[in-house]
C-alpha positions as semicolon CSV with decimal commas, in nm:
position;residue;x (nm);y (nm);z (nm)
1;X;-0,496;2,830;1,451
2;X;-0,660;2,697;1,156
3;X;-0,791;2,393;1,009
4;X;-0,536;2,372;0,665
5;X;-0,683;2,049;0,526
6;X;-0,902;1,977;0,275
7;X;-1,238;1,808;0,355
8;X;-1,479;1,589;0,116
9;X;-1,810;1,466;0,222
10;X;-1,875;1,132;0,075
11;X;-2,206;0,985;0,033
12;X;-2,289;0,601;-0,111
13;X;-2,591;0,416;-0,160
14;X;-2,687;0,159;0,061
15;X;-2,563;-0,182;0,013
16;X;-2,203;-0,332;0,034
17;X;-2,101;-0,340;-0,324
18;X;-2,116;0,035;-0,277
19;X;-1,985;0,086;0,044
20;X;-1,675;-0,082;0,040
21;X;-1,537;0,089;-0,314
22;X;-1,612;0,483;-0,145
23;X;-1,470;0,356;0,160
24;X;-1,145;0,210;0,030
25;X;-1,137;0,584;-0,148
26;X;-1,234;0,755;0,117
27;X;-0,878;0,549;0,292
28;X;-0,678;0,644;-0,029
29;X;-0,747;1,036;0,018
30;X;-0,690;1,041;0,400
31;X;-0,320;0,842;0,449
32;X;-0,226;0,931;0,037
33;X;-0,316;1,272;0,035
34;X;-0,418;1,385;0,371
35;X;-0,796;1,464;0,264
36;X;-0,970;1,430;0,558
37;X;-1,351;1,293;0,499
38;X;-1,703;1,243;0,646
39;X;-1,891;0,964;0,573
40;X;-2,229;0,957;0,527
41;X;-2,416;0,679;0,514
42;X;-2,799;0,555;0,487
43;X;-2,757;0,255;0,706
44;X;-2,706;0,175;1,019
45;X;-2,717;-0,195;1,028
46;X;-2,481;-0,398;1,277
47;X;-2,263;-0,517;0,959
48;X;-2,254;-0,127;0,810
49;X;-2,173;0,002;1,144
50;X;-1,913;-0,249;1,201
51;X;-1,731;-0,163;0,899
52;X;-1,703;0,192;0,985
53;X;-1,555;0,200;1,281
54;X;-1,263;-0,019;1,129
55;X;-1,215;0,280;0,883
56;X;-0,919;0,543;1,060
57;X;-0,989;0,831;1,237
58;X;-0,911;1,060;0,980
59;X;-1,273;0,956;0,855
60;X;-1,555;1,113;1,065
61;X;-1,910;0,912;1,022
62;X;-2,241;1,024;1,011
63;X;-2,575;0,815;0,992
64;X;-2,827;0,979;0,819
65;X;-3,207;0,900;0,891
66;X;-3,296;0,676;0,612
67;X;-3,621;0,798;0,467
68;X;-3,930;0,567;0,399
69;X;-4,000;0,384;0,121
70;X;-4,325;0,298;0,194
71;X;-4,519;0,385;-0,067
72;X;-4,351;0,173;-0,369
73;X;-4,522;-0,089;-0,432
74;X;-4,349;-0,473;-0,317
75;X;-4,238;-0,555;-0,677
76;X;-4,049;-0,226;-0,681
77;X;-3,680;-0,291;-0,827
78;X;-3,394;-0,284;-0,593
79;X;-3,253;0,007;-0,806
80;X;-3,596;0,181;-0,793
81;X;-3,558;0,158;-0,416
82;X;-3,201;0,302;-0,401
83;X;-3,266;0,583;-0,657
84;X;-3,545;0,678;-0,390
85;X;-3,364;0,633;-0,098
86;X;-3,088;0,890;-0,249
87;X;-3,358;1,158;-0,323
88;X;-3,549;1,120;-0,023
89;X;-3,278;1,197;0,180
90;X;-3,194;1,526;0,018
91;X;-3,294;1,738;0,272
92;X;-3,076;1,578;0,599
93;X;-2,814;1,559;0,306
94;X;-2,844;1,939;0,327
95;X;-2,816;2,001;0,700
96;X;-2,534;1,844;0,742
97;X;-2,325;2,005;0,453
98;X;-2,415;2,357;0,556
99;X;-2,243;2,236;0,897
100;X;-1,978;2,094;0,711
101;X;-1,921;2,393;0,499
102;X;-1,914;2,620;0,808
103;X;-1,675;2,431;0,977
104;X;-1,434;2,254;0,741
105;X;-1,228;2,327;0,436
106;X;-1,484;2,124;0,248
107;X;-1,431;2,081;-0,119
108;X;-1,630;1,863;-0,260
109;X;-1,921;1,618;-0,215
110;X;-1,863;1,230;-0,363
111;X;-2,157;1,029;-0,442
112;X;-2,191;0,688;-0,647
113;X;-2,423;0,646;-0,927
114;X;-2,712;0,669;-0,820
115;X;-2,641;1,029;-0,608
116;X;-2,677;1,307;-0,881
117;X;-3,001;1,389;-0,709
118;X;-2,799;1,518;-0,471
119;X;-2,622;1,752;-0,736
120;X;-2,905;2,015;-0,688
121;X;-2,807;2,072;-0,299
122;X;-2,427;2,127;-0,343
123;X;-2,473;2,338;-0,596
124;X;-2,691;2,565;-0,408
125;X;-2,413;2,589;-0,141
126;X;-2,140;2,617;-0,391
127;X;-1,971;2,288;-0,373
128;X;-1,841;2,056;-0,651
129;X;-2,037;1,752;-0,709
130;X;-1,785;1,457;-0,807
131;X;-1,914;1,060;-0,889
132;X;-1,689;0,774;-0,804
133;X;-1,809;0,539;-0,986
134;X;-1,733;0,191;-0,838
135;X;-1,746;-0,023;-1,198
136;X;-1,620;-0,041;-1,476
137;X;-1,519;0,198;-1,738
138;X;-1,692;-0,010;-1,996
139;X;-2,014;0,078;-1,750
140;X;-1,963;0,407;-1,721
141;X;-1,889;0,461;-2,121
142;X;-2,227;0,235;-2,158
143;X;-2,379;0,513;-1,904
144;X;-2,263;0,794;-2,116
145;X;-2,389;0,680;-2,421
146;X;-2,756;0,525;-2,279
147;X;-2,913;0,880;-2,335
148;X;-2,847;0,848;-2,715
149;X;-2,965;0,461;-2,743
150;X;-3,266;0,527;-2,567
151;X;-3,352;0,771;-2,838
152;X;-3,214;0,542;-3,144
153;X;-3,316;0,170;-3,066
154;X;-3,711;0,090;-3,059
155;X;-3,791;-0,158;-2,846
156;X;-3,692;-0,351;-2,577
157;X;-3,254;-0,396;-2,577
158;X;-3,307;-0,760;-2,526
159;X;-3,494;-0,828;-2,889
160;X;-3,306;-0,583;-3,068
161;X;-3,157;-0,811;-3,400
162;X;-2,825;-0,676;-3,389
163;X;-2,491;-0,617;-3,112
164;X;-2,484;-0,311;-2,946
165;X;-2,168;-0,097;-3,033
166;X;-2,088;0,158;-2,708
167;X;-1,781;0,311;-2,835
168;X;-1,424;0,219;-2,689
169;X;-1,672;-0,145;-2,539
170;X;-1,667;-0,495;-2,659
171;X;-2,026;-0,547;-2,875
172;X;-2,298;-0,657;-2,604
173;X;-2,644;-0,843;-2,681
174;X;-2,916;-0,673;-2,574
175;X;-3,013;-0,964;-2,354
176;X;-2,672;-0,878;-2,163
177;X;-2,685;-0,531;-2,096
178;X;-2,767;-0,445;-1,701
179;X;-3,077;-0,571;-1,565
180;X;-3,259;-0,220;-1,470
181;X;-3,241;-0,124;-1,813
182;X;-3,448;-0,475;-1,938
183;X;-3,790;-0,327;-1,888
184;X;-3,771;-0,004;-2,025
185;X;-4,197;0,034;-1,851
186;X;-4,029;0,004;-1,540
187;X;-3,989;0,289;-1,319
188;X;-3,594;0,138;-1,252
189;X;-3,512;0,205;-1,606
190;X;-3,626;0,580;-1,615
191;X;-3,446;0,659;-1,292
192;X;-3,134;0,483;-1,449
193;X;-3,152;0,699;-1,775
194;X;-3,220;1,022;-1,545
195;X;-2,895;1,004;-1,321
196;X;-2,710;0,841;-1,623
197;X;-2,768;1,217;-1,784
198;X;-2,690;1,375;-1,541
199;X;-2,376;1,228;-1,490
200;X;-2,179;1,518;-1,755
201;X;-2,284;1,781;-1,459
202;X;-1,989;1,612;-1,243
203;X;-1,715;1,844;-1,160
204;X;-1,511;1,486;-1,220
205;X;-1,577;1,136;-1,191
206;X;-1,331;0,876;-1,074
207;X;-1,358;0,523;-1,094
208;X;-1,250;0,149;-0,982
209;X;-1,037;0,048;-1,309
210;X;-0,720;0,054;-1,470
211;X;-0,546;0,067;-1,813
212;X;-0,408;-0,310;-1,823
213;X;-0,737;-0,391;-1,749
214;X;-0,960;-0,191;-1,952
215;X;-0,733;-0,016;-2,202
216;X;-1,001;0,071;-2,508
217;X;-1,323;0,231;-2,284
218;X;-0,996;0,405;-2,074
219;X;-0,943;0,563;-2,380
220;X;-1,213;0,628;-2,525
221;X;-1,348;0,790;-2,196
222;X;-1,028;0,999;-2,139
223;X;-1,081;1,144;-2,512
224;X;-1,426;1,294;-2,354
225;X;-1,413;1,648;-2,307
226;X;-1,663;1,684;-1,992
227;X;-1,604;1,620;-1,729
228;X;-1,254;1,449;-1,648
229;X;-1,204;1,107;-1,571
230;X;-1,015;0,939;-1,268
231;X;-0,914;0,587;-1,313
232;X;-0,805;0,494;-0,954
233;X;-0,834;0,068;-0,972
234;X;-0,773;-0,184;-0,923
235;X;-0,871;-0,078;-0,539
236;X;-0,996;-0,343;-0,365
237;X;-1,137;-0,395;0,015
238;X;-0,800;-0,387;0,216
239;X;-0,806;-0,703;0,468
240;X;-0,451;-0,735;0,591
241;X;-0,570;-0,649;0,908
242;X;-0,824;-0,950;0,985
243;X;-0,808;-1,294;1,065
244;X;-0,686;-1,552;0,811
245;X;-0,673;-1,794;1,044
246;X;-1,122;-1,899;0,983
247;X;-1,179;-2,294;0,979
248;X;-1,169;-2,255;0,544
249;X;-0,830;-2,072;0,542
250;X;-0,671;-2,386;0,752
251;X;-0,897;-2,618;0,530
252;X;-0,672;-2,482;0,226
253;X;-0,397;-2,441;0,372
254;X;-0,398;-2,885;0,350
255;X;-0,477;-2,889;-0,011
256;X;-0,236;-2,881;-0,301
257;X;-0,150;-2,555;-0,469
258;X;-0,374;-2,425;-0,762
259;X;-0,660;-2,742;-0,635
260;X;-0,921;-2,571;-0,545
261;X;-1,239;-2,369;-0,698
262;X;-1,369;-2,096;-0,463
263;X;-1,757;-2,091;-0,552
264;X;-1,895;-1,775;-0,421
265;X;-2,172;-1,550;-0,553
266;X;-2,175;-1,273;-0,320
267;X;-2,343;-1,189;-0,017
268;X;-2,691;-1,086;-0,217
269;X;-2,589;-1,376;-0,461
270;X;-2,871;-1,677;-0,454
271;X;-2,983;-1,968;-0,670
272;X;-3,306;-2,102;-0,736
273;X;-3,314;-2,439;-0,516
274;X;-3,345;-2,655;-0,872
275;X;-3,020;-2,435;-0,976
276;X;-2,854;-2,489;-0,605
277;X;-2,863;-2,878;-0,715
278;X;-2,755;-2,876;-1,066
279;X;-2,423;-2,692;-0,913
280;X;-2,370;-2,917;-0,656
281;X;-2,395;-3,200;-0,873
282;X;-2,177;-2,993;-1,108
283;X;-1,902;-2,997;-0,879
284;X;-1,932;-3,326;-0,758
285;X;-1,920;-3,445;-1,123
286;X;-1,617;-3,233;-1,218
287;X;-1,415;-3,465;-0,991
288;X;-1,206;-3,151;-0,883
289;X;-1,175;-2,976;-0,502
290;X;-1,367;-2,714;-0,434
291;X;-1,478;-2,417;-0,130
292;X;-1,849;-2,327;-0,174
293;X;-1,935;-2,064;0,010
294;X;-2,375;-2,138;0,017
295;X;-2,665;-1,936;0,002
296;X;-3,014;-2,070;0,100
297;X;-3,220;-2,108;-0,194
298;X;-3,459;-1,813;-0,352
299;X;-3,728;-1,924;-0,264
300;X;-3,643;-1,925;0,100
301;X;-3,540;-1,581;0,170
302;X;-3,857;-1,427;0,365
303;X;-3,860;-1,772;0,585
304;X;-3,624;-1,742;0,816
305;X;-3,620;-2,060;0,965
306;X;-3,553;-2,236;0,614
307;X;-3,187;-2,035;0,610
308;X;-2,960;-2,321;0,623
309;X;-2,832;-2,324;0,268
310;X;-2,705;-2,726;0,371
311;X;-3,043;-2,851;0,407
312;X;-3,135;-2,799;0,023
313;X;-2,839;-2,970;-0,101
314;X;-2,861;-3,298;-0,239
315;X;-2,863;-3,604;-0,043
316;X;-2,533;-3,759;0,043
317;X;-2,395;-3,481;-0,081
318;X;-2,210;-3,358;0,198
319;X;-2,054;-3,734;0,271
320;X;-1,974;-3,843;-0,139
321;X;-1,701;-3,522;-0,141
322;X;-1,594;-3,496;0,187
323;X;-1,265;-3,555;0,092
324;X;-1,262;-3,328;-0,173
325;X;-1,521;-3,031;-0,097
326;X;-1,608;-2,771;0,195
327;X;-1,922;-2,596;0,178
328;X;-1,946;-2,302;0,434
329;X;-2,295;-2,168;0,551
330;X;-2,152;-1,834;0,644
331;X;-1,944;-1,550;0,613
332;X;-1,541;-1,657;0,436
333;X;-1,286;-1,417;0,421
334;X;-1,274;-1,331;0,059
335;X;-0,933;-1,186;-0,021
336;X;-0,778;-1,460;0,196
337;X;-0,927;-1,746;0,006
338;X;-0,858;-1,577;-0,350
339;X;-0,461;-1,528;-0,276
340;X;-0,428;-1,843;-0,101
341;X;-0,200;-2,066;-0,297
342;X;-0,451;-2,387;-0,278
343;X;-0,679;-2,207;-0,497
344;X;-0,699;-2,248;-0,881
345;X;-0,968;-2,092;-0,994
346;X;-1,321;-1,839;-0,881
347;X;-1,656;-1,949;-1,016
348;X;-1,834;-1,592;-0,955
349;X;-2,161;-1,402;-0,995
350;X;-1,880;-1,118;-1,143
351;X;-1,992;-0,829;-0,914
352;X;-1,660;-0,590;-0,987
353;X;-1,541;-0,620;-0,632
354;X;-1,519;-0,959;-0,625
355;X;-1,353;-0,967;-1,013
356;X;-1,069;-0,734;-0,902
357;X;-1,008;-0,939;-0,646
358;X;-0,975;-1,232;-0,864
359;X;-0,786;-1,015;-1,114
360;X;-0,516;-0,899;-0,912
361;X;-0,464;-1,234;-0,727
362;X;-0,436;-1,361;-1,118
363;X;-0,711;-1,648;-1,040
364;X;-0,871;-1,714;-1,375
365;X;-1,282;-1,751;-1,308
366;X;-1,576;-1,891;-1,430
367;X;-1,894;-1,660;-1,510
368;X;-2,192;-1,668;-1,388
369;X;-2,347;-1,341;-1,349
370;X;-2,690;-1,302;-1,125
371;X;-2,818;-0,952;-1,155
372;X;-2,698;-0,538;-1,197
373;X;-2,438;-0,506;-1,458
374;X;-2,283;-0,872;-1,401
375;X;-2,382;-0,963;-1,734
376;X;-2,182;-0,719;-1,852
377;X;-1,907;-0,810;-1,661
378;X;-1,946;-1,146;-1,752
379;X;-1,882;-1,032;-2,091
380;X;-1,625;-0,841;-2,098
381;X;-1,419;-1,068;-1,889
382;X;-1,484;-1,374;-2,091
383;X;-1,467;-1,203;-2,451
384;X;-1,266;-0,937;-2,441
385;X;-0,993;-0,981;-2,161
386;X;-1,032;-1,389;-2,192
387;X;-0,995;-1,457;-1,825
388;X;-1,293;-1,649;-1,767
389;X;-1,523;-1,908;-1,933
390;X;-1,895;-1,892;-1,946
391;X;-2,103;-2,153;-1,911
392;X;-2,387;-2,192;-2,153
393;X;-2,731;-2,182;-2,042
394;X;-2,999;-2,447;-2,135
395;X;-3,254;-2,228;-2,237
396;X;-3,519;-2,441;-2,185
397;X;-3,474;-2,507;-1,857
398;X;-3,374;-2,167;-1,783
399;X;-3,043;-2,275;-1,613
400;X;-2,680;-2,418;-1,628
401;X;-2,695;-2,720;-1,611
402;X;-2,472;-3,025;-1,394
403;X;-2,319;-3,177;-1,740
404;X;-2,224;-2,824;-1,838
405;X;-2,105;-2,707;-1,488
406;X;-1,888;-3,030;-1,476
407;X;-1,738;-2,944;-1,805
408;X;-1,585;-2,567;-1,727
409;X;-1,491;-2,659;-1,407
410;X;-1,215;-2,913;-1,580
411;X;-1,141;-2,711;-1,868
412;X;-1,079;-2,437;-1,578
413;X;-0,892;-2,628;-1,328
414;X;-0,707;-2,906;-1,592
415;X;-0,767;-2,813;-1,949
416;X;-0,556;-2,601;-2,200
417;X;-0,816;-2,279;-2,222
418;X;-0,811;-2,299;-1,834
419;X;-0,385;-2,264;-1,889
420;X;-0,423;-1,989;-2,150
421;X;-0,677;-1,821;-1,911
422;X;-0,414;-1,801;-1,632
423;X;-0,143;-1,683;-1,852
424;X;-0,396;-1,401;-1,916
425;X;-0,481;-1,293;-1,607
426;X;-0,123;-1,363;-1,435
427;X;0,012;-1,083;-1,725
428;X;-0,269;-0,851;-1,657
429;X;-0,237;-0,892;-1,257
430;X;0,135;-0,801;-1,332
431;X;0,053;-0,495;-1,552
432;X;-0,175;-0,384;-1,262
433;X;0,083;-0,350;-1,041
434;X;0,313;-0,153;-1,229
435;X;0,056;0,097;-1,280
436;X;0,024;0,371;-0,997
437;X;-0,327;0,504;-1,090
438;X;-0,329;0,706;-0,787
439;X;-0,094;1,021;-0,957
440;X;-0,427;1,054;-1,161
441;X;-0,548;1,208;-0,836
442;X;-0,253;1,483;-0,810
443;X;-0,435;1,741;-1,008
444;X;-0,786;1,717;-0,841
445;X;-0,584;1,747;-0,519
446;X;-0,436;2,029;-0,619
447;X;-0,772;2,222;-0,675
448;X;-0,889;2,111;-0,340
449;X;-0,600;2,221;-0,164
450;X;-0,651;2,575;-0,332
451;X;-0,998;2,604;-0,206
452;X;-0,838;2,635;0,176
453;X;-1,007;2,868;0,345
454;X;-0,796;3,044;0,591
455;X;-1,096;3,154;0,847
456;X;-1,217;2,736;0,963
457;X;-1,119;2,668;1,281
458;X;-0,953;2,358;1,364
């Protein structure tokens, strides 16, 4: 008897924003297209190991040993850290896909971007390398191109006089493009630039949009002629399966429909403690009802006992919007909150999980990007798909500030942009789900199921 599936190993980078996008793949190949998959992962914290054994058990799970890091100095950049981590880990990478390719039909090995490292080892054993990217295609067209503007703009991105065209991309200041690549000295740029390169060695790369969202950099990165392209979004982190029923779900389930801004900034997401009281005086200001979901302060995040994000909020805070405001110190249930019918609007720090979500529960957001690409994000979904508003920053102070906060939160929840930014989304949510994406997949399926291997044993 043999073993007549196919079978892709599947590798991300530590850290949730990556996890959950190869995961929710990883699901999409197993009960779409009976791929069966191990994942690998660098991590095995109680939260990481918690979400993998929710995944089905067509999805085999393997820890690797997550190599040191320490020699890199403190001030290292988180993406200097991850591009290290990937590399590092190379050579248990290696073990286990000789096993793997002894034992399986496996096809392929999928890694995010920061993996390609990991290109030389698969190669060696005669496996396709394949990226899923889990951004945007504007992103990944920026990504594409950052070889040639590293060779044709002088300088630092951020003081560079004019826009900066990517083809198929809405224009981007300098100053917006993704953090890693604002200190071109740093080590995190160079390590950006080299896996951005190597990117065209990808036997395909598939990844977290879709047409009604992102019709132009589609386009523009389907007329590429190496290597194909997989747009396979909007997939978002399937919850149907967990409780609703958390202390802020019943809090909105008393509030009028379309009420209620959902502040969240992700779980890495965190203010300044100056910033932390501009917003909630922003809010309180505004007049409007609102579900924060706190952080504790920046400052604060090596001293553990200074972790209650309450504590640095404003005094009488709590009491002057009690009737009007619910500020949770923990973990929410994302996807509930966003299709809830209470809630009118997301102010987010635009990671691209949480923006899909918003998207394709057609809740129109505010921006407020923190860090990574989210600038970019923040740009896009402002400018070009005008689903969001973006609050200006008082330069001198180096934040938004309460008058300003107050003022998109009404225009959002109340005023006439705020309407026109609902129509937008509601008709792109729509589009969304008349696309199936997914048939995208059918020919990269196909070539994996030709690869069988009639000699693996079950």
């Amino acid at each position: 008897m043999t073993n007549c599936h196919p079978h892709v190993a599947i590798l991300p980078s530590p850290g949730m924003g990556h996890l959950i996008p190869l995961a929710e793949f990883a699901k999409l190949l197993t009960t779409s297209y009976g791929i069966t998959v191990t994942f690998l992962t660098l991590d095995d914290s109680p939260r990481i190991n918690s979400f993998i054994n929710a995944l089905p058990d067509t999805i085999t799970h393997i820890s690797l040993p997550k190599p040191s890091l320490h020699d890199l100095p403190p001030e290292a950049k988180a993406e200097t850290r991850t591009s290290f981590t990937m590399s590092r880990c190379l050579p248990f990478l290696r073990e286990v896909m000789v096993k793997l390719k002894a034992t399986t039909n496996l096809a392929a090995l999928i890694v995010d971007l920061f993996g390609t490292d990991a290109f030389d080892v698969v190669t060696d054993l005669e496996i396709n390398p394949y990226i899923m990217f889990p951004s945007t295609a504007t992103l990944l067209n920026f990504m594409f191109h950052l070889e040639d503007l590293d060779q044709t703009i002088q300088g630092e991105y951020r003081d560079h006089a004019h826009l900066i065209q990517v083809p198929g991309c809405v224009p981007f200041h300098g100053k917006d493009l993704l953090v890693p690549v604002q200190d071109r000295k740093d080590q995190a740029y160079s390590l950006i630039l080299r896996n951005s390169t190597r990117y065209k060695e990808a036997a395909g790369i598939f990844f977290n949009s879709a047409s009604s969202i992102e019709p132009e950099p589609i386009k523009e990165l389907m007329s590429m002629n190496s290597p194909p392209v997989y747009s396979i979004g909007p997939m978002i982190h399937d919850t149907s399966g967990e409780d609703d029923s958390s202390s802020c779900v019943k809090w909105l389930d008393e509030q009028p429909p379309g009420s209620v801004l959902f502040v969240s900034f992700g779980s890495g997401g965190r203010l300044s403690s100056e910033q932390l009281t501009e917003l909630a005086m922003g809010l309180e200001m505004s007049g409007h009802r609102f579900l924060w979901i706190a952080r504790s302060p920046t400052e604060t995040v090596q001293e553990k006992s200074k972790n209650d994000p309450l504590l640095f909020l404003p005094d009488g805070f709590l009491e002057r919007t009690i009737e009007i405001g619910l500020v949770i110190d923990s973990w929410a249930p994302q996807l509930a909150i966003l299709k809830h019918a209470a809630i009118g609007g997301f102010l987010t720090h635009c990671g691209w999980n949480s923006s899909l979500e918003s998207i394709v529960h057609s809740v129109p957001m505010i921006a407020w990007p923190l860090y990574a690409e989210q600038n970019m994000n923040a740009v896009m979904l402002a400018e070009e798909l005008k689903i969001a508003i973006r609050p200006v920053v008082d330069e001198k102070r180096g934040m938004i500030g309460r008058d300003e906060i107050s003022k998109v939160v009404r225009e959002l929840m109340e005023g006439e942009e705020g309407k026109n930014l609902r129509i937008n989304v509601e008709r792109i949510a729509k589009n969304a789900i008349k696309e199936n994406p997914y048939r995208s997949l059918d020919p990269i399926i196909n070539i994996w199921k030709n690869m069988i291997r009639t000699d693996v044993p079950v």
